[in-house]
N, C-alpha and C positions, 0 to 999 in steps of 0.2 A: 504494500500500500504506500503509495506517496503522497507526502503530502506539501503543498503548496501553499503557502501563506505568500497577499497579495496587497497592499496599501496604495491603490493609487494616490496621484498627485493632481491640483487640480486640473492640469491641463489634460491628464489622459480620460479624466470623465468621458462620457459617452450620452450624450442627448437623445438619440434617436437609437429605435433596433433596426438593423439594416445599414448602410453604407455607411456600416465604422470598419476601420482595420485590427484585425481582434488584438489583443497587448500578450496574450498568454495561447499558446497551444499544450493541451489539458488531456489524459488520456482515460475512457472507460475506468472505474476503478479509482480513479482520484477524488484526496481527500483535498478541498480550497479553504482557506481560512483567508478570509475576506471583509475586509471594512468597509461601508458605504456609508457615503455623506447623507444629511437628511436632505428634505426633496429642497429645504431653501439655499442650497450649499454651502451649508452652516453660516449664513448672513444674519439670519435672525436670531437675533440673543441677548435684546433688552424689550422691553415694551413700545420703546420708541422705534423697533427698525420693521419700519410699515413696509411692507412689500414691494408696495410701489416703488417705493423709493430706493429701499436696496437691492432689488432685483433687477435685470437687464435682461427681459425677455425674449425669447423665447429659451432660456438658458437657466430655467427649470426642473427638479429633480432628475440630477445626474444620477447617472449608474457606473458600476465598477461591474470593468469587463468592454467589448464582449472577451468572452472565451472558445476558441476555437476544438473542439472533441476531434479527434485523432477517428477518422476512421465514420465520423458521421455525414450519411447521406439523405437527400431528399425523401421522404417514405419511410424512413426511421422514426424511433422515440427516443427521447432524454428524458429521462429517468435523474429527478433534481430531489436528495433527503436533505433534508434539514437537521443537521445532529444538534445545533444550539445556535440561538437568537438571542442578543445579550447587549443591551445599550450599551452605549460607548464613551456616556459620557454623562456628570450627574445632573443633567437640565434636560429638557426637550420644549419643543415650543407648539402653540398653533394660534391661527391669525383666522381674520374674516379676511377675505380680499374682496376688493373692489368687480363685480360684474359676472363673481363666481361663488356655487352654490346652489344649492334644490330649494333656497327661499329667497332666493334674491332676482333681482333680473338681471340677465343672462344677454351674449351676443345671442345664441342661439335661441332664446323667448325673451325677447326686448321689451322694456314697454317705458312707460314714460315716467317712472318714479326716478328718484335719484339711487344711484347704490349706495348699498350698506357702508354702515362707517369702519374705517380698519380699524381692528382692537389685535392687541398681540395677548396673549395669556404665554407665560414664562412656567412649566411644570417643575415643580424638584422632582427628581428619582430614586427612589430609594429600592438598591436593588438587592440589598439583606433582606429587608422586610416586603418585597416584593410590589409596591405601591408609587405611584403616583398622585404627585399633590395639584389637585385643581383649585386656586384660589382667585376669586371672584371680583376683579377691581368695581364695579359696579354696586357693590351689595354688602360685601364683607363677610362673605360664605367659605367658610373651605371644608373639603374635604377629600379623604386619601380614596382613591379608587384602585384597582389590582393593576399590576403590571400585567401584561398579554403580549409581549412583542410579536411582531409579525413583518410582513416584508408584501408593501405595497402593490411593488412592480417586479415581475418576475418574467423570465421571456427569452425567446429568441429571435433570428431574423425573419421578417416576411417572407416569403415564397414575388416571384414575379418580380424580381428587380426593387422593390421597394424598400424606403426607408420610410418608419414613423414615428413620429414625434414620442416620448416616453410617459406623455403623458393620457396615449390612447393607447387604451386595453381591445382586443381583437383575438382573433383565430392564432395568431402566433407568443399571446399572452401578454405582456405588457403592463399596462397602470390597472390590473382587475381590485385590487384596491379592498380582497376579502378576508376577515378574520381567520379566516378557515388558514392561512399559508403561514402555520406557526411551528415553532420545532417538534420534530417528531413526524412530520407529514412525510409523503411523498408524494411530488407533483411530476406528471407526464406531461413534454409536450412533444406536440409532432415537429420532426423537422425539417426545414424548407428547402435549408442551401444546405453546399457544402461545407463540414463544420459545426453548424447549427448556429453558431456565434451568441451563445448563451450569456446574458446582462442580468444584472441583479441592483436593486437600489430600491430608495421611497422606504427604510426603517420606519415602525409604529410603533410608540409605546404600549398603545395601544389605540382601539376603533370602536364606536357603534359602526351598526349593521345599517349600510348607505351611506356612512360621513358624513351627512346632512348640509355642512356646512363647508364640505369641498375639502376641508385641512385635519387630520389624526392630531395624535401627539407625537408630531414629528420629531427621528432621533438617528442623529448615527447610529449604527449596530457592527458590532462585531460579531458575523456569521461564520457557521461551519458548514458547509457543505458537503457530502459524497454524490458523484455521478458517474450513470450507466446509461446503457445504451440499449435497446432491443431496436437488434435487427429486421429490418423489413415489416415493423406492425407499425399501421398509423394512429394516428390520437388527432383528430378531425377538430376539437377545440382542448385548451388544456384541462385537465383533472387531475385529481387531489384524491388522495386514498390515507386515511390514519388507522389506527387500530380497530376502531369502531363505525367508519364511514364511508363510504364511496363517494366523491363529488365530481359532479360537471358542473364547469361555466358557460356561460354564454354573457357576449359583450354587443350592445349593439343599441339603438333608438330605434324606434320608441320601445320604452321598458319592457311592453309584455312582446317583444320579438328577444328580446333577451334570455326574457324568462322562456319562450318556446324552443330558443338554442340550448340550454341546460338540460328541456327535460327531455329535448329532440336527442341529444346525445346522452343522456343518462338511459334513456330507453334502448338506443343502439348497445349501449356498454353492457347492460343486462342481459344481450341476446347475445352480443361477442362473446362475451367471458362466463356467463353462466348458463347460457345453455337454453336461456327464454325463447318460446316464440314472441315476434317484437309485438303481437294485439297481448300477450300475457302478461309480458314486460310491463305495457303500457298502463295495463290495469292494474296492472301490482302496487307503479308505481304511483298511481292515482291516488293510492290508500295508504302511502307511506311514507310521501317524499314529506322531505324539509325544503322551505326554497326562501329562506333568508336572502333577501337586497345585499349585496354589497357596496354597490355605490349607485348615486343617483344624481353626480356632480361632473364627472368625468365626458372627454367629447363622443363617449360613448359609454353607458352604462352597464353595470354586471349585474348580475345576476346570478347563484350556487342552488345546484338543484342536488339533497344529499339522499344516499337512500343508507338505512343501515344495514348492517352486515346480520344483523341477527334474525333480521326475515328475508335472509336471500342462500339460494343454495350454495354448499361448503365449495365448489372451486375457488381458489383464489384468483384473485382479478394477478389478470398481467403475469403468469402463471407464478405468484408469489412471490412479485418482486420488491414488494412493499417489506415482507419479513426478510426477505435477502440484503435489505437495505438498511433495515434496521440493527442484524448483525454485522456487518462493515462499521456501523456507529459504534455500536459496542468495544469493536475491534479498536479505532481508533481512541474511545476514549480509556480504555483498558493501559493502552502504548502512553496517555499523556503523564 
């Protein structure tokens, strides 16, 4: 097992998946130890640093990476575990911005109010006691909420020549912006190009379910990763398998096409890997999905459609690549 530890600099960030030149070529089997900037590139870090003003847009939640996979083609999967999710730093921040948001008005639903006023909220971290602290300049309220880290934007390159902004979640993954992408999981996605050119960034202290107001508790993270490869199987949008879950997303406008990409391939996943006919599938999962919002800020919204393992029959998804993966974690944290 090798393992790679990786600390970009700001200049090697990566804004877009698709036309970056990868920094690292990474082989099946490798373990990354990996820091990613929060999505404001660590600019915001008093009350006073309004978005607007410290930010130079479009130049928005950077990622670290891509990462080039040794041996990955178009019509493959990556196969991304998450062995540990770990702030990086004992503050995190989130802002209202100007023109963004599921309550505000938007480029995309304009209307003729003025935008929301920018507020910064400054979190402490407290990562013994597992908690973050929300205090309320407005009111003089606080209170500790759990730590939950999780990883915003997760992805590879588009298929077709394309690059996209990191801040659009789609078929190749991206900003899907859902709680569900926390340590312990493992996430599939299909891959496009050669390489796969795997990007990781958008740290979460943690999330509600939609972000509501476009911004988490944005945090550096220092991630671990292990990644594989299965050969010649596709993953048509990406998905998330934990101990107790199967998940498909789906990204896209208007929300209930989102929600139809989730449950459109949660249903396929049922028939691929368990054996369902897809009208059984389809009913099965009528009566047992979870389809928690993940966001409803983003230029395209998500959506997680989960079904659980306990009323689905015993093959293992991805012929148990989730428990293969979870062993390599063991392995490496055994070695620290």
């Amino acid at each position: 097992m090798d393992v790679i530890s990786y600390r970009p600099e700001p200049s090697e960030f990566a804004w877009t998946f698709g036309g970056v030149k990868p920094v690292r070529m990474v082989k099946p089997g490798d373990v990354l130890e990996l820091w990613t900037e929060d999505c404001f590139a660590g600019k915001v870090r008093t009350s006073k640093d309004f978005v607007s003003k410290v930010i130079d847009f479009p130049f928005v939640n950077p990622q670290t990476g891509p990462f080039y996979i040794d041996g990955a083609q178009a019509g493959d999967t990556l196969a991304v575990h998450f062995i540990a999710i770990e702030p990086a730093r004992d503050w995190a921040a989130s802002t209202t911005v100007p023109l963004f948001g599921a309550l505000s008005s938007t480029t995309h639903t304009p209307t003729l109010q003025d935008p929301l006023p920018e507020i910064v909220w400054i979190y402490q971290v407290d990562k013994q006691n597992r908690t973050v602290r929300f205090e309320a300049p407005g009111g003089g309220y606080a209170v500790e909420l759990p730590l939950d880290p999780m990883h915003g934007t997760v992805g590879v390159a588009p298929g077709a020549f394309e690059a996209r902004s990191c801040l659009v979640p789609d078929a190749h993954g991206g900003n899907m912006d859902t709680p569900e992408m926390r340590a312990g999981v493992t996430c599939y996605l299909g891959v496009n190009v050669e390489g796969a050119l795997f990007s990781i960034g958008d740290g979460h202290c943690r999330q509600g379910e939609g972000e509501s107001c476009g911004v988490a508790v944005e945090a550096a993270m220092d991630t671990v990763v292990v990644l594989d490869l299965l050969k010649g199987l596709q993953t048509p949008w990406p998905r998330i398998e934990n101990d107790d879950y199967i998940i498909s997303t789906g990204s896209a406008r208007p929300l209930e096409d989102a929600f139809r990409i989730a449950h459109w391939d949660l249903v396929n996943w049922l028939a691929s890997d368990y054996g369902l006919d897809r009208m059984d599938a389809y009913q099965l999962l009528s009566q047992i999905a979870e389809s928690p919002v993940a966001n409803v800020c983003d230029p395209n919204y998500t959506f997680v459609a989960k079904a659980a393992k306990r009323f689905l029959p015993t093959a293992p998804a991805y012929d148990g690549k989730h428990e293969e993966m979870k062993a390599k974690a063991a392995e490496y944290r055994a070695g620290r």
